[in-house]
C-alpha positions as CSV (number, residue, x, y, z in Angstrom):
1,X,2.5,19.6,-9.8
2,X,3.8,18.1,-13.1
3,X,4.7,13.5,-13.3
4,X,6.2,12.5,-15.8
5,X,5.5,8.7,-16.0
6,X,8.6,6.8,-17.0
7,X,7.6,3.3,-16.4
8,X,4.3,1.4,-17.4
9,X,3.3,1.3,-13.9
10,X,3.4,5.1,-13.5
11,X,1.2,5.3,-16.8
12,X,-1.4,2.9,-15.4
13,X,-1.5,5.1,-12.1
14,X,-2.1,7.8,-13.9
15,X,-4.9,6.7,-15.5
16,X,-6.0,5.4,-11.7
17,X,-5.6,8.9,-10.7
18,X,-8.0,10.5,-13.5
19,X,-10.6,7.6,-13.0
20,X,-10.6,8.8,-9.2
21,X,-12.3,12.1,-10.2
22,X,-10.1,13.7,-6.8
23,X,-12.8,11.3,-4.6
24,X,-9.9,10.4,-1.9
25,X,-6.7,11.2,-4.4
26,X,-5.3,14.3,-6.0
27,X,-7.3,15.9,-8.7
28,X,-6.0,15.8,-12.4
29,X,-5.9,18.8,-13.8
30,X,-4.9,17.7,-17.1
31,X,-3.7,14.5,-18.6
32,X,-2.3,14.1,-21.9
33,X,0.4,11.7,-23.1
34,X,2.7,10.6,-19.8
35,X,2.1,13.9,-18.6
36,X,0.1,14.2,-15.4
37,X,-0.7,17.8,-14.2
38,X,-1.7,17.7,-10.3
39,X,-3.4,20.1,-8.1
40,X,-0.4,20.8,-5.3
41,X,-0.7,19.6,-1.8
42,X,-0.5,22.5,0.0
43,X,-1.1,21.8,4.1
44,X,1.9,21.9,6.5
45,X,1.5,18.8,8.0
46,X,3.5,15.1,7.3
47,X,1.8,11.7,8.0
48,X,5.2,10.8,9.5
49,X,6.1,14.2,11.4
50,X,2.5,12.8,13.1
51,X,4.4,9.4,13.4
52,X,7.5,11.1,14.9
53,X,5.4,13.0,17.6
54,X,3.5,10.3,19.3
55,X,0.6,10.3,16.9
56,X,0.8,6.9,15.4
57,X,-2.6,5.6,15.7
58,X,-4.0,9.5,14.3
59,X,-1.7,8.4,11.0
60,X,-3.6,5.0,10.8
61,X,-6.4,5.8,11.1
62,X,-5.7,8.8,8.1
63,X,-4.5,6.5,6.0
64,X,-7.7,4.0,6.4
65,X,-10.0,6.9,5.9
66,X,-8.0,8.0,2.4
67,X,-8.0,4.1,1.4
68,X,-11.6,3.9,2.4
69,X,-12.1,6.5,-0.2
70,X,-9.7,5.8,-2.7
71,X,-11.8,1.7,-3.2
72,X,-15.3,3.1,-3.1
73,X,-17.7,2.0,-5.6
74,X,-17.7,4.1,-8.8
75,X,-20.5,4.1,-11.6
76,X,-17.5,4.0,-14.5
77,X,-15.6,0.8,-15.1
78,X,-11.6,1.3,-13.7
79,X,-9.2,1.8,-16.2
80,X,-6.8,-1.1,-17.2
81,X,-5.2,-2.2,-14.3
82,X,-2.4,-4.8,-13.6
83,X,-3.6,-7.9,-12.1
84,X,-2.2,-8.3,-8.3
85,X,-0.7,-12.1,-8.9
86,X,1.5,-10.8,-11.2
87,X,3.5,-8.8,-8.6
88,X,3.4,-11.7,-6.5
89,X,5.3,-13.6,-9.1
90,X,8.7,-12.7,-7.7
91,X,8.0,-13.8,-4.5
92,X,8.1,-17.4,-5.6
93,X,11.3,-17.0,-7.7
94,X,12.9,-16.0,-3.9
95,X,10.6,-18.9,-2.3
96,X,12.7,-20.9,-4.4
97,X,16.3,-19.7,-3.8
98,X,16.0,-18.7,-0.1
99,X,13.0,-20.9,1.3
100,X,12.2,-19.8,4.8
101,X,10.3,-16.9,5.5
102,X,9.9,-16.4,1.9
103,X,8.3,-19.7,1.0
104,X,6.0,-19.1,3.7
105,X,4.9,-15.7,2.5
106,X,5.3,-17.2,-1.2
107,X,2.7,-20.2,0.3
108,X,0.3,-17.3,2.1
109,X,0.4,-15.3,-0.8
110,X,-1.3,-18.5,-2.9
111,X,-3.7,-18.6,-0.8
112,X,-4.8,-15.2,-0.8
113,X,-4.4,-14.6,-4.3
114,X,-7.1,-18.6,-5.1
115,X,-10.0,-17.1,-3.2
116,X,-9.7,-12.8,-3.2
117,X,-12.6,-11.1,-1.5
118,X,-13.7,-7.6,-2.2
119,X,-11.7,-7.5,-5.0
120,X,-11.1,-3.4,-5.9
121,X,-8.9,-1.1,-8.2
122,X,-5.7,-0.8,-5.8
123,X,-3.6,1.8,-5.2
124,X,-0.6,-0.3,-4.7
125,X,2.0,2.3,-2.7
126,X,0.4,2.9,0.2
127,X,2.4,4.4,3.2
128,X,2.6,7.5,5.0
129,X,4.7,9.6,2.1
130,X,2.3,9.0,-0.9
131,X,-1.0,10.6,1.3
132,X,-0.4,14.7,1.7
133,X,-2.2,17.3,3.4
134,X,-3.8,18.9,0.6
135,X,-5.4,21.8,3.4
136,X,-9.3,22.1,2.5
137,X,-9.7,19.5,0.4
138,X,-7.9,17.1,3.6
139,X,-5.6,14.0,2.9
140,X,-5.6,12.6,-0.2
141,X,-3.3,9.7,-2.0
142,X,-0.6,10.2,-4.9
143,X,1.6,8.2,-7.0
144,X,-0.8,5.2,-7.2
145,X,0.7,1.7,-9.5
146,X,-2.4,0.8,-10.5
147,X,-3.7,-2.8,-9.5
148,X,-7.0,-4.6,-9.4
149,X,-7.5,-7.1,-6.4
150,X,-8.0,-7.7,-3.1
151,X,-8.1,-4.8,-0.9
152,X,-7.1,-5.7,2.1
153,X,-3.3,-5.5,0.1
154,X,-3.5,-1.9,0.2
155,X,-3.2,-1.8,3.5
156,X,0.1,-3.9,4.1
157,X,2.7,-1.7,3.2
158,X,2.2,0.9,6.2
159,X,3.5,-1.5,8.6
160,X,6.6,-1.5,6.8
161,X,6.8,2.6,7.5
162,X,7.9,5.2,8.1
163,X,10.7,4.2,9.5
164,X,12.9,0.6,10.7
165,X,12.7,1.5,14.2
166,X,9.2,2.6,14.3
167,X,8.5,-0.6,11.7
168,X,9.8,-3.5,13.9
169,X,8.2,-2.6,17.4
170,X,6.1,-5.4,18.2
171,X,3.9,-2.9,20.7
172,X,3.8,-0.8,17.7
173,X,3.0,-3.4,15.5
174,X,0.7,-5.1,17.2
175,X,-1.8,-1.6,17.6
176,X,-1.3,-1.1,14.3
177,X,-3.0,-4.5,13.4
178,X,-5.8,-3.6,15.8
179,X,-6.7,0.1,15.0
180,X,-6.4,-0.9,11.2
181,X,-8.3,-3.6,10.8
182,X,-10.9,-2.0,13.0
183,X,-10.8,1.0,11.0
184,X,-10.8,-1.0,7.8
185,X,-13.2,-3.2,8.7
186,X,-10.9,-6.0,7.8
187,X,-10.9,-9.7,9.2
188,X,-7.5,-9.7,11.8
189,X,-6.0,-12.9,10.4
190,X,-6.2,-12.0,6.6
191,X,-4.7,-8.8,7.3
192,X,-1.8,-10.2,9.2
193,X,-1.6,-12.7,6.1
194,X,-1.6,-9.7,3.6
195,X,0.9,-7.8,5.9
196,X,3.2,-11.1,5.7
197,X,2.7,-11.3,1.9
198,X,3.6,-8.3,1.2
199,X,6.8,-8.1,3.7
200,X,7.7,-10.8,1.9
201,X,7.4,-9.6,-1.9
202,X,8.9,-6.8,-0.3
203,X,11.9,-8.3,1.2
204,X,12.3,-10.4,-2.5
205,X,12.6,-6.6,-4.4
206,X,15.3,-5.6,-1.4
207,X,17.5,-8.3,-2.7
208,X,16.8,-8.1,-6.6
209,X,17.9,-4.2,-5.8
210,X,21.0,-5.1,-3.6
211,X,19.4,-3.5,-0.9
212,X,18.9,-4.2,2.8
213,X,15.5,-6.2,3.4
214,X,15.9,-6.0,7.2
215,X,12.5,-4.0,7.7
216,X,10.5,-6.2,5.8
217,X,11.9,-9.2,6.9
218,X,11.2,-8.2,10.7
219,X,7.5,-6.9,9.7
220,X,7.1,-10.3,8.1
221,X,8.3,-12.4,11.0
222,X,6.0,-10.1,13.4
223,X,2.9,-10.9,11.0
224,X,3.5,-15.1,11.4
225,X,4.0,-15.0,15.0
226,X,0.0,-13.4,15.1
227,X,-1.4,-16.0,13.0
């Protein structure tokens, strides 16, 4: 499979995706320019056809092994890698305009970003369409941004997939908390305070795109009322 990175984030992914060495992500076959050559993905099944069928939790718990991977410790340095805060910057300009919700997430968001723990190289995009069955070699992540932080972020944006209805059940949601941070091995309060971070610089990129932030604005909500 052939990427062609367009935009700086793509390129820093794609240096991500080389510094992986395949451990949890596709394998680079070559790399030269912002040409990224892929091994294909070549297993029949879809993270959300799993979703779809009743196998939620099975999709979770997928994804939290491939991110497991994905932040392991290496012996080589990560590439150069776009520091988390600077996404996050958005969120306050929408803090600012539309208070609520957003100033909240904007004021949870601080106080992640003052005191990180585990601090990783980052995927950025994970949800159930950028990890593929790639057959023998199992499920493995594509299309990474390329961040250094905190890794319980990587985790966030699944609860914001695969779909609105699946996205805004609170049974759902709530079992998704649970069987992620378990698998994770992540503290129950600072996920729910990454999940309503994220919903929220979410929500902010909905309304810079003139798009509906309904999902991420529900997912957010859900997040606060679990503090």
């Amino acid at each position: 499979m052939l990427k062609v990175a367009a935009q700086e984030e793509e390129k820093l992914g794609a240096a991500l995706m080389g510094w992986w060495r395949g451990e949890g992500a596709a394998r680079v076959l070559a790399h030269e320019g912002a040409a990224l050559l892929l091994e294909r993905a070549e297993g029949g099944v879809a993270l959300a056809e799993l979703v779809r069928d009743g196998h939620d939790e099975e999709a979770c718990r997928i994804i939290c092994a491939v991110v497991s991977k994905l932040h392991a410790p290496r012996p080589e340095e990560p590439p150069q890698l776009t520091a988390l805060s600077e996404w996050f910057r958005g969120l306050e300009a929408s803090a600012t305009a539309h208070g609520g919700i957003f100033a909240v997430a904007a004021a949870t968001a601080r106080e992640l970003l003052t005191s990180p723990q585990d601090v990783r190289a980052l995927h950025g995009d994970i949800h159930h369409n950028n990890i593929l069955d790639f057959g023998r070699r199992g499920w493995l992540a594509i299309d990474p941004k390329g961040l250094v932080g905190e890794r319980g972020f990587d985790y966030a944006n699944l609860f914001c997939n695969t779909d609105f209805k699946t996205a805004v059940n609170p049974e759902r949601f709530s079992c998704r908390v649970n069987v992620v941070a378990a698998a994770a091995g992540l503290d129950h309060r600072r996920l729910l305070q990454w999940i309503l971070a994220w919903a929220g610089l979410s929500a902010s990129w909905h309304l810079e795109d003139g798009s509906m932030p309904d999902t991420a604005l529900a997912v957010a909500q859900m997040a606060l009322a679990k503090f």
